[in-house]
C-alpha positions as CSV (number, residue, x, y, z in Angstrom):
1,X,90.6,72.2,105.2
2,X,88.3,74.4,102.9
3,X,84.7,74.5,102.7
4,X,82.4,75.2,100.5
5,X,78.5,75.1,101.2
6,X,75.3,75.5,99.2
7,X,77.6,74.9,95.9
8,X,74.8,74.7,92.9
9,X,75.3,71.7,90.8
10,X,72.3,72.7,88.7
11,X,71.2,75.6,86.6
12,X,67.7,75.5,88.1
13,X,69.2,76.8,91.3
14,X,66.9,75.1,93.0
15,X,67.4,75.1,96.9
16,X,67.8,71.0,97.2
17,X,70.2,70.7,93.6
18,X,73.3,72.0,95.8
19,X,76.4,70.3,97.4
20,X,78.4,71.1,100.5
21,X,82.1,70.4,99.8
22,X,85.2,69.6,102.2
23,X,88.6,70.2,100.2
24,X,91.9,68.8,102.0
25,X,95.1,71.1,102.0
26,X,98.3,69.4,101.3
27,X,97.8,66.1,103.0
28,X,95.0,65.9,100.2
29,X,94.8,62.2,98.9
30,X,93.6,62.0,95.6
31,X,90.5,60.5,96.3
32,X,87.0,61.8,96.2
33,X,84.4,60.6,98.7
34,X,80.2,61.1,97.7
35,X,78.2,61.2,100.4
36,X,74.2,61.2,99.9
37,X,72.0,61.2,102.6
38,X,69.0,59.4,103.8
39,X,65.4,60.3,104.3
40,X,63.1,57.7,102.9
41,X,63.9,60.0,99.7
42,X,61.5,62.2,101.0
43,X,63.5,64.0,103.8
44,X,66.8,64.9,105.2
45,X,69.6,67.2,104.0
46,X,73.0,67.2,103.3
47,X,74.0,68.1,106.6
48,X,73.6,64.8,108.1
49,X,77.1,63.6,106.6
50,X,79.0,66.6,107.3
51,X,80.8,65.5,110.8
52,X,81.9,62.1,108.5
53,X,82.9,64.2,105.6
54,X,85.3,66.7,107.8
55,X,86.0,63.4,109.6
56,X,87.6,62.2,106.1
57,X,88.6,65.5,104.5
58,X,91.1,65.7,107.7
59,X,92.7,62.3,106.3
60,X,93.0,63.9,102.7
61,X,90.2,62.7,101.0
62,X,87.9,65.4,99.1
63,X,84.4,65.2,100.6
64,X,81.1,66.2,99.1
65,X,77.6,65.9,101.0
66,X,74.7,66.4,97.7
67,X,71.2,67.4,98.0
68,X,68.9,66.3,95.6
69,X,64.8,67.1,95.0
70,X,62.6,64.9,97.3
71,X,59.4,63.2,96.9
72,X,56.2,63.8,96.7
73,X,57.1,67.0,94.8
74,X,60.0,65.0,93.3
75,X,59.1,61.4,92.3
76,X,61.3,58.4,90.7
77,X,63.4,59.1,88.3
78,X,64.2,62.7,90.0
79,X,66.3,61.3,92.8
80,X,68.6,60.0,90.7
81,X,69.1,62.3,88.0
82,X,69.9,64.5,91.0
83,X,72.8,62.6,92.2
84,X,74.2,61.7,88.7
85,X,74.4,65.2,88.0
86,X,76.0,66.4,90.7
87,X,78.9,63.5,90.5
88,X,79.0,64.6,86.8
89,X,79.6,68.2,87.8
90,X,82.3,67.0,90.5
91,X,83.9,65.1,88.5
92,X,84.6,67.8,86.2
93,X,85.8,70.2,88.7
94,X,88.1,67.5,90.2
95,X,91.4,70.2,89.9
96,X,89.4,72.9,91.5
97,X,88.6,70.0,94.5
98,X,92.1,68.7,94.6
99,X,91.1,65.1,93.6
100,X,91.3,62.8,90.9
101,X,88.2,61.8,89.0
102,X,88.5,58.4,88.6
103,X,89.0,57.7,92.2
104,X,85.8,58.4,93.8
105,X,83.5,56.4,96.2
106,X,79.8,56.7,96.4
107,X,78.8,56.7,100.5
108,X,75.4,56.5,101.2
109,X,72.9,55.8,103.6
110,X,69.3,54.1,103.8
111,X,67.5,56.0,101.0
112,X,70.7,57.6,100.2
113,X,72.5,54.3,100.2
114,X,69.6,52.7,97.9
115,X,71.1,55.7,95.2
116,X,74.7,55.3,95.8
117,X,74.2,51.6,94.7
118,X,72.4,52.6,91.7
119,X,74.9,54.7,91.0
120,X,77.2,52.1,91.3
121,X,75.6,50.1,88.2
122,X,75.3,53.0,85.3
123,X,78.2,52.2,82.9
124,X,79.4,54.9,80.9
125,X,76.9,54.4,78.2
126,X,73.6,53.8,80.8
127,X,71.0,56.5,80.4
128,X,69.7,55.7,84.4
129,X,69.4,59.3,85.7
130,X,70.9,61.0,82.6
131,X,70.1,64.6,81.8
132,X,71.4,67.3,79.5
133,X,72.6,69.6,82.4
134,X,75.6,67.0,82.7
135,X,78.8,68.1,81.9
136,X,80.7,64.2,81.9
137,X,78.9,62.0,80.9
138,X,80.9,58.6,82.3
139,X,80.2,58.6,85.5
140,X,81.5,55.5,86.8
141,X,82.8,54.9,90.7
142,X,86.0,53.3,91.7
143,X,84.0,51.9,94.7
144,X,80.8,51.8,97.3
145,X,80.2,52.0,101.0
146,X,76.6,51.3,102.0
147,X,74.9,52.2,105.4
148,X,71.7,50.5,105.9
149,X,71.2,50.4,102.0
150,X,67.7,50.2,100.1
151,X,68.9,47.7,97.8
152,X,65.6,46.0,97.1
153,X,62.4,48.3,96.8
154,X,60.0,45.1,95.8
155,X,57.6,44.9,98.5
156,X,57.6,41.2,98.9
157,X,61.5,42.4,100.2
158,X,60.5,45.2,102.5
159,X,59.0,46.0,105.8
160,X,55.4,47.0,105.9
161,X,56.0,50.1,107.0
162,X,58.7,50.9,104.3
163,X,56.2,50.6,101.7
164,X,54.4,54.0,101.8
165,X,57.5,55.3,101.5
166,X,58.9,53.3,98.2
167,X,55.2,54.0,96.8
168,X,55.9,57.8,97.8
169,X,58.9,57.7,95.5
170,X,57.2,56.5,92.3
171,X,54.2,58.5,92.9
172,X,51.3,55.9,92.7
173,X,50.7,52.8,94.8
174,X,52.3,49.8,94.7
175,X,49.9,47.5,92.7
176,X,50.7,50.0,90.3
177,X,54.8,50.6,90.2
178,X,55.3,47.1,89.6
179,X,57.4,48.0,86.0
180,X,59.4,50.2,88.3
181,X,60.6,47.9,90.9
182,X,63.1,45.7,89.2
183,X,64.3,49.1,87.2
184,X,65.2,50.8,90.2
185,X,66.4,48.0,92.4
186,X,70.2,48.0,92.6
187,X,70.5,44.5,93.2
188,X,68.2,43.7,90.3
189,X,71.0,45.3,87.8
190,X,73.8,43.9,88.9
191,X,75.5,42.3,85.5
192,X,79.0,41.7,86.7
193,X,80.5,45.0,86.0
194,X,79.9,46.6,89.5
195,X,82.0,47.5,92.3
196,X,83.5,46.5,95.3
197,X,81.5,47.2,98.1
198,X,81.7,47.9,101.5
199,X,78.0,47.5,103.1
200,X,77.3,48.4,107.2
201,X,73.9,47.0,108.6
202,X,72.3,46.5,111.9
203,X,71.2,43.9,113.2
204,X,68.1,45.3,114.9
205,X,67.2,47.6,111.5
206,X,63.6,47.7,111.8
207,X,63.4,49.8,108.9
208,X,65.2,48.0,106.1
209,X,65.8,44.4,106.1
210,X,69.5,43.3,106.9
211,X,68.4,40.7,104.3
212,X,69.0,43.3,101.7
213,X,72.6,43.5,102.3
214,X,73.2,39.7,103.1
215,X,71.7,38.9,99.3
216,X,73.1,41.8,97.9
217,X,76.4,40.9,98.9
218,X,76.0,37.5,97.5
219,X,75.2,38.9,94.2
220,X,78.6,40.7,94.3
221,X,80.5,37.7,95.3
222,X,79.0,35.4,92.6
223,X,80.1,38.0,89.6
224,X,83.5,37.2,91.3
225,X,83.4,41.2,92.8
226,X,84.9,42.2,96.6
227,X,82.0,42.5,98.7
228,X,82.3,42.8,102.5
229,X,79.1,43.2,105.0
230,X,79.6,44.6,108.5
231,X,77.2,43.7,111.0
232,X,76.7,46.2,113.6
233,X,75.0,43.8,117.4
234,X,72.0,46.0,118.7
235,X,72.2,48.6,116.2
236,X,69.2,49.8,114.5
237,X,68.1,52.2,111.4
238,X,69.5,55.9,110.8
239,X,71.0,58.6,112.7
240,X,68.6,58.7,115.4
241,X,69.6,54.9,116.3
242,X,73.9,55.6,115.9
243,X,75.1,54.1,113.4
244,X,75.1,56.6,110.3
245,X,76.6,60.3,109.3
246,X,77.9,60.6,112.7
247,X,81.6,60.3,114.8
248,X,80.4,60.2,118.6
249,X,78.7,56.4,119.2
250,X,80.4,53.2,119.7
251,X,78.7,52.0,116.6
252,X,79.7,54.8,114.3
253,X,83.1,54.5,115.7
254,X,82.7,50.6,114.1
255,X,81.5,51.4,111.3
256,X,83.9,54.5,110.7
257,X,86.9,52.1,111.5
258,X,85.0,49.9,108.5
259,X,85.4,52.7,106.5
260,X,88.5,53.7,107.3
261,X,89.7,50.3,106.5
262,X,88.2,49.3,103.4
263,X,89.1,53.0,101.5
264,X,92.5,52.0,102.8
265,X,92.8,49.0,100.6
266,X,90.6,50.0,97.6
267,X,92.6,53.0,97.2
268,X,96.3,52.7,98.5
């Protein structure tokens, strides 16, 4: 296994627009995995998937953790212009990383999860979270595993104390992002021409609705797509509580097996 941290996907260089990348050796697999992380998209790193990316990367898969610019300093679209451009630039170096570019899944988690799924819905032609920076500009995933996802940020859908933070992302309060909320819901733009998806949730998320996944996986199913919810007893929201971008609990060993499973039979 190779690494390769603090990779700049961005000519800005700035610090957060960089990737941390896990490249098999021979037992590579073709398949890239794109891990971004959580935070209420106003904190975390990249480092929080790094034991689930070496986890993968020893099973062949390519594995990159992205940072991307975080709110308040960074608000809505930011977030996901980050993350489009760094899947545009590893696409493109998809030799180099010992993968092939039209096998990739999008991993994310909570706030990270909330940008994996918009990810999910650009088709090739969708200006969501385009810039001039990127080098391809079809970015379209093969597939989507979602921990904990944002997949809704109407309030009417979210905890109270969620709120502040979807607010913190546009920038203004929330009687006044109401244009923004269907535009950067996931499950608001699903057409038909998504993914399948994978989506881990916990039954005692105080943070995010499980809600969110149940009708988000519904969607799916009723444009006729694979979608597959796990439902992880007594587990709540994030890393602190053990479900997400760890190896060690009980619950990420579930969820990990989940994984495990479900890249299995999208991909081989």
């Amino acid at each position: 296994m190779e690494q390769l941290f603090n990779v700049p996907y961005s000519s800005s260089n700035h610090e957060l627009q960089k990737m941390d990348l896990f490249i098999p050796g021979d037992n590579a697999n073709g398949v890239g995995l794109f891990f971004i992380h959580g935070g209420g998209w106003k904190s975390g790193n990249r480092t929080h998937w790094h034991p689930v990316a070496a986890y993968f990367c020893e099973k062949g898969y390519t594995c990159v953790s992205v940072g991307y610019r975080l709110a308040p300093s960074a608000v809505y679209p930011s977030q996901i212009e980050d993350v489009r451009l760094a899947l545009s630039v590893f696409m493109e170096r998809a030799d180099q990383y010992r993968f092939d570019p039209s096998r990739i899944a999008a991993v994310g988690s909570s706030a990270g999860g909330h940008l994996a799924a918009l990810l999910g819905t650009i088709d090739a032609d969708d200006k969501l979270g385009w810039t001039p920076e990127m080098p391809i500009l079809d970015t379209r995933l093969s597939t989507l595993v979602l921990y904990y996802a944002a997949t809704t940020l109407h309030p009417k859908d979210n905890y109270d104390n969620t709120k502040p933070l979807i607010a913190g992302l546009f920038g203004q309060p929330d009687e006044e992002s109401a244009g923004l909320y269907e535009s950067a819901s996931p499950i608001d733009r699903i057409n038909g021409s998504e993914l399948n998806v994978l989506l881990i949730h916990g039954d005692e998320d105080d943070i995010i609705p499980l809600e969110q996944s149940i009708q988000f996986r519904d969607k799916l199913l009723a444009q006729g797509k694979q979608a597959e919810l796990v439902v992880l007893s007594g587990a709540k929201h994030g890393i602190k509580h053990s479900i997400g971008s760890g190896v060690t609990t009980s619950a990420q060993a579930e969820a990990l097996q989940a994984v495990d499973r479900f890249l299995t039979e999208q991909f081989f």
